[in-house]
C-alpha positions in Angstrom: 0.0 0.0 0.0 3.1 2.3 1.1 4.5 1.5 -2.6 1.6 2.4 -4.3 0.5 5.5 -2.4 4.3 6.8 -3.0 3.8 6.0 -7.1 0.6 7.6 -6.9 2.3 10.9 -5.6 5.1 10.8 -8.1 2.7 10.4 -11.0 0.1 13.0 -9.7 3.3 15.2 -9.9 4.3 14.2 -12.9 1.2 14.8 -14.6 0.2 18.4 -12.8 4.2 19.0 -14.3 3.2 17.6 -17.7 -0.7 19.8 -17.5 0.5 23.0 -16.6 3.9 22.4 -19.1 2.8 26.0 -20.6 3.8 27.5 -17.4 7.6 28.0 -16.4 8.4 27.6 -13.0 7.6 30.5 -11.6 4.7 30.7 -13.4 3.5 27.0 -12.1 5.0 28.0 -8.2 2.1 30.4 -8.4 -0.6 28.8 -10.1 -0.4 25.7 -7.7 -0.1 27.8 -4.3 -3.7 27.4 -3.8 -3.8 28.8 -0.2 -3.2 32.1 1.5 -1.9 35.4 0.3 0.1 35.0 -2.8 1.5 38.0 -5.1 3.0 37.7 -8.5 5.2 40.5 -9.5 6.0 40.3 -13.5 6.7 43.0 -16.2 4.5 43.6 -19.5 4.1 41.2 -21.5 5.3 38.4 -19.5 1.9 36.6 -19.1 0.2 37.5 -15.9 -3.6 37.3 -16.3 -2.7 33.9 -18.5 -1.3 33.2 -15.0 -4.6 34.2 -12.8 -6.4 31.7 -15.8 -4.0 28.7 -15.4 -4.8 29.0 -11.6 -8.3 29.2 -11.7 -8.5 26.0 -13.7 -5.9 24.4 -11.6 -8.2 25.1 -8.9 -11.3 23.8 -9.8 -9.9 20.8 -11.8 -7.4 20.0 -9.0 -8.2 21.7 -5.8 -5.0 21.6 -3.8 -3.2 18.5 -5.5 0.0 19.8 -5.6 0.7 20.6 -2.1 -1.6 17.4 -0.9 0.2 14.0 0.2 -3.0 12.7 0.7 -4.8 9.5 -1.6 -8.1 9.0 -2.1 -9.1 5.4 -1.5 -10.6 4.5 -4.3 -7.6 4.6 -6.5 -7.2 1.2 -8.6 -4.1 0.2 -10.5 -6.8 1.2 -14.0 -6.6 4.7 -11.8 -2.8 4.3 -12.2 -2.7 3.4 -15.8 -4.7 6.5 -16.7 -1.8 8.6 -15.2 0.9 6.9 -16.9 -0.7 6.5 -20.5 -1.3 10.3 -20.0 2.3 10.7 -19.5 3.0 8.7 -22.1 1.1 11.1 -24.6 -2.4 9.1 -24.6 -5.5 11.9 -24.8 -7.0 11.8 -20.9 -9.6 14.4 -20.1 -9.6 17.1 -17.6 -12.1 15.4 -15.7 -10.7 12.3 -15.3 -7.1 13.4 -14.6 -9.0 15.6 -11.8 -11.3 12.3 -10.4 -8.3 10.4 -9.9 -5.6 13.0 -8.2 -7.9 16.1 -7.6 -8.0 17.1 -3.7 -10.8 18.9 -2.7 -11.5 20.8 -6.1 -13.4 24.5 -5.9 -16.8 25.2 -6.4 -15.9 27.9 -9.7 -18.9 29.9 -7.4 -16.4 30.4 -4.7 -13.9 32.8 -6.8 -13.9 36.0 -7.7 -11.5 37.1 -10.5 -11.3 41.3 -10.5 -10.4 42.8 -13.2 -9.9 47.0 -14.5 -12.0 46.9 -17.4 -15.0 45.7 -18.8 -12.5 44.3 -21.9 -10.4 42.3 -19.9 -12.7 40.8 -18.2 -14.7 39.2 -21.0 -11.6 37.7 -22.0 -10.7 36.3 -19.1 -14.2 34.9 -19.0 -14.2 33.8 -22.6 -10.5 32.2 -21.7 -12.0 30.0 -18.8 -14.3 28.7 -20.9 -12.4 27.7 -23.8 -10.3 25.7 -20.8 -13.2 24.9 -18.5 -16.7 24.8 -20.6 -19.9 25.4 -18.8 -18.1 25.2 -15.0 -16.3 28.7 -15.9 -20.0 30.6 -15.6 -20.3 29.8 -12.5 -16.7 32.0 -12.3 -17.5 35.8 -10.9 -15.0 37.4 -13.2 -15.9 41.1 -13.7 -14.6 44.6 -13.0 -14.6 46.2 -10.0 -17.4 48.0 -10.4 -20.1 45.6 -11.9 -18.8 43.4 -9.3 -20.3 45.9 -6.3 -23.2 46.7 -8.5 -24.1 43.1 -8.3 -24.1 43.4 -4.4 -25.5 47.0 -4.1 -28.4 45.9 -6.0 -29.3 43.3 -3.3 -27.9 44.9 -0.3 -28.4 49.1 -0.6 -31.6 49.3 1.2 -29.3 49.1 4.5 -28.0 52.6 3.3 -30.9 54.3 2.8 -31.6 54.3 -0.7 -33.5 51.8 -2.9 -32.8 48.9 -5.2 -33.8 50.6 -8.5 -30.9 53.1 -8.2 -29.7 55.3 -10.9 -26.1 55.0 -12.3 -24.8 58.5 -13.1 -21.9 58.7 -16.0 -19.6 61.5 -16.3 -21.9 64.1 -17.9 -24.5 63.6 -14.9 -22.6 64.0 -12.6 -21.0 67.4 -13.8 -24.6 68.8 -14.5 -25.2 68.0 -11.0 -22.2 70.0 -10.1 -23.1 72.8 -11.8 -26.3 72.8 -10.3 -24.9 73.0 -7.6 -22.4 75.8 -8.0 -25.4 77.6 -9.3 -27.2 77.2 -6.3 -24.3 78.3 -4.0 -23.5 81.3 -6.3 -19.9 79.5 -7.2 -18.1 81.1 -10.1 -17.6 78.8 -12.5 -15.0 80.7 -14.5 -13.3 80.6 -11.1 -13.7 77.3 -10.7 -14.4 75.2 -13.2 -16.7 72.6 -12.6 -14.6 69.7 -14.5 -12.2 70.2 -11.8 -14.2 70.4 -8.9 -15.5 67.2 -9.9 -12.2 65.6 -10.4 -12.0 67.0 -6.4 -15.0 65.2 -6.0 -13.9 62.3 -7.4 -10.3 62.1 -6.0 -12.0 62.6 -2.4 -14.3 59.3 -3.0 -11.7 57.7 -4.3 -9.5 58.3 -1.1 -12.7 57.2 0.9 -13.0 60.8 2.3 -16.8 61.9 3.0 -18.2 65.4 2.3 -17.6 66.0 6.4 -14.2 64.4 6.6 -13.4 66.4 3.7 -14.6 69.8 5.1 -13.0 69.2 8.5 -9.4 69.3 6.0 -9.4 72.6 4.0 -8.2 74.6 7.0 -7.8 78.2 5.3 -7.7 77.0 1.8 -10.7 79.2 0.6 -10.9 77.1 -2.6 -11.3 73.9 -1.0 -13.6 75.5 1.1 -16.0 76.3 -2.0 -15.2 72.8 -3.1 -16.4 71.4 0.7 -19.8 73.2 -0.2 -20.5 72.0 -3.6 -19.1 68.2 -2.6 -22.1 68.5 0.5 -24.8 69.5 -1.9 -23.8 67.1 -4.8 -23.9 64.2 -2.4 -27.1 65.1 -1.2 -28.7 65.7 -4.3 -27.7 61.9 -5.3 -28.8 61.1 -2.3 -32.5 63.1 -2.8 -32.5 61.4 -6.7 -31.9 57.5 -5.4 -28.8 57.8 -8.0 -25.0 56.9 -7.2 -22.0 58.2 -8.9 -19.0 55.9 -10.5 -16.5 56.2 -7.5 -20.0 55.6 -5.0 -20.5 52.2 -6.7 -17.1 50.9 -5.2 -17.1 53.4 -1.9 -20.8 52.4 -0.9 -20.1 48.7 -0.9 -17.0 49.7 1.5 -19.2 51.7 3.4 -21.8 48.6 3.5 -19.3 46.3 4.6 -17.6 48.6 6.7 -21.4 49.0 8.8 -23.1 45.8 8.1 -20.5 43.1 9.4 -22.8 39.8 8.4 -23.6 41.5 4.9 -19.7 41.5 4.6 -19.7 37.5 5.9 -22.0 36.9 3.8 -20.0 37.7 0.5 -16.6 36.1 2.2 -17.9 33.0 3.1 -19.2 33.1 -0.9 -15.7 34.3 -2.6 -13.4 32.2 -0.3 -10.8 33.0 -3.3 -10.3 35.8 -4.6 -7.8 37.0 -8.0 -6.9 40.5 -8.9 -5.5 41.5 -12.0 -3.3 44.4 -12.2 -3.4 45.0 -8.6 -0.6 48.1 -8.7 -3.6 50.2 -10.3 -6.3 49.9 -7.4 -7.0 53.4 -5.7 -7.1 53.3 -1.6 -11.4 52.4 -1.8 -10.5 49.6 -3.7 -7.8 48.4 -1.4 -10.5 48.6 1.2 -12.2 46.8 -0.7 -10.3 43.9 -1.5 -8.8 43.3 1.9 -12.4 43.4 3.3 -13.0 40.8 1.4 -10.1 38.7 2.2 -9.9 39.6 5.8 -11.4 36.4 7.1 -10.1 33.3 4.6 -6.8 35.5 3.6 -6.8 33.4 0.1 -6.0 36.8 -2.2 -3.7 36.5 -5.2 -2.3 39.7 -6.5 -0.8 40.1 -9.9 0.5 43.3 -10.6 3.7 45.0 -12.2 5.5 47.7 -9.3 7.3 49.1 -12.2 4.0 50.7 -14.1 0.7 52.3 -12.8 -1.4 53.4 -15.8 -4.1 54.7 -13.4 -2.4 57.3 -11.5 -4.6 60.3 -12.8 -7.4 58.0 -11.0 -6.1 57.7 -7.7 -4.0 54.4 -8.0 -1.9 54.3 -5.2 1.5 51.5 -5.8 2.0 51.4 -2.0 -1.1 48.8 -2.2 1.6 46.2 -4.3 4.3 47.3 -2.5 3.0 46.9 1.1 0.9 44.0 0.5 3.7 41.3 1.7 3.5 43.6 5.1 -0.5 43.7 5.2 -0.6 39.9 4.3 2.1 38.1 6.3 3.1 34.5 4.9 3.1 35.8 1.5 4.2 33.7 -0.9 
């Protein structure tokens, strides 16, 4: 029994070596580190979301079969054969290469893959199901933001507003502002109202609320005016049921942040969680995330230190470059 079970763990091996042969091994160090905080630094080019892919598969065909000496007692010697005509170039499906050394494979319904844009995210999703078929659905792999939309639309009524919110884009939200700095008797030659959004914005962004924000100007009369106009805007989206772009990510904080079993709730659901590009995520969405992962710490990062393309949005690279302090036993 000793023999076999060791032969069993040398071919499960050999076979995760042979699957994943696309990978270097770097690439395959990550992909099978199924548990705790891992981060994968790489430059452009070099692969990373087909990374974040590889280990989603790995992880719902295989579970934790790497790191596992364990051997399910139903193997047979026709289990063992499989592995070794594989090896030796015969066609063996996912699914039965998974039966016979898979440990404790994931639910695709417990992941969440977060992505920057609503682009790469459908390739990532059209990816895992050119590798998984119909399991990869069941994958949450979306943007930040349609992510917390998704959860805002069952959960908001905690915050005061209702389901049926309205999504405000760009030009909304700036004929708001001028409203606004109509109302107050704000100069818009002075200030233009563009920029006092992008104040706006910035503030949300940096999670700071119309109070927190006002209690920071000091003697700065501009931010002052600012302090006024970000007061009224948020109550006037408050007034119309309607949410902003940088509220769709700053609410859910604010929901989890308030609303400790809604937050459970949606951990105990995404026990894993991926994030693509992780050196562009602005301070809400590092709250965000590590919310999130507080309680099963199973985050993977991927991320380049040495390029932020959303700096103009508030992407802070102290997120990538502390995470190894935040998350200790990073791998």
């Amino acid at each position: 029994m000793l023999e076999r079970k060791e032969e069993y763990l040398a071919l499960k091996e050999k076979v995760l070596e042979k699957r994943f042969s696309n990978m270097n091994p770097m690439q395959r160090k990550a992909i099978f580190q199924m548990e705790g905080p891992v981060l994968i630094l790489a430059g452009a080019g070099s692969g990373k979301t087909t990374v974040i892919i590889n280990r989603i598969a790995y992880m719902i065909q295989f579970g934790d079969a790497w790191n596992s000496n364990w051997m399910p007692e139903g193997v047979t010697e026709e289990d063992l054969d499989m592995l070794r005509a594989y090896l030796d170039g015969a066609d063996v499906s996912n699914g039965e290469l998974g039966r016979i050394i898979g440990c404790h494979p994931l639910r695709p319904w417990n992941i969440l893959a977060i992505t920057f844009t609503n682009k790469a995210a459908n390739e990532m999703k059209t990816r895992l199901e050119n590798m998984l078929g119909e399991e990869a659905r069941d994958v949450a792999a979306s943007t930040f933001h349609s992510c917390c939309v998704r959860i805002l639309r069952r959960e908001i009524e905690r915050l005061g507003y209702t389901r049926s919110f309205t999504i405000y884009d760009a030009d909304d939200s700036l004929r708001v502002v001028k409203d606004c700095m109509s109302e107050l008797s704000i100069n818009d030659k002075l200030f233009k109202p563009k920029a006092v959004l992008g104040e706006i914005s910035h503030a949300k962004d940096s999670m700071i609320s119309p109070a927190d924000y006002r209690m920071t100007v000091g003697n700065d009369f501009r931010k002052q005016e600012i302090a006024k106009v970000y007061q009224k805007y948020q109550s006037k989206l408050i007034q119309s049921n309607a949410l902003d772009f940088d509220d769709i990510i700053c609410k859910t904080v604010e929901l989890f942040e308030q609303y400790p079993e809604a937050l459970e709730y949606y951990q105990n659901r995404w026990r894993y969680i991926l994030v693509d590009e992780y050196q562009d995520t602005n301070h809400a969405q590092f709250r965000l995330v590590s919310l999130l992962a507080r309680k099963h710490q199973n985050l993977c990062v991927v991320g380049d230190d040495d390029q932020s393309i959303y700096k103009f949005r508030g992407a802070t690279i102290e997120n990538i470059l502390g995470f190894e302090e935040q998350f200790r036993d990073t791998v």
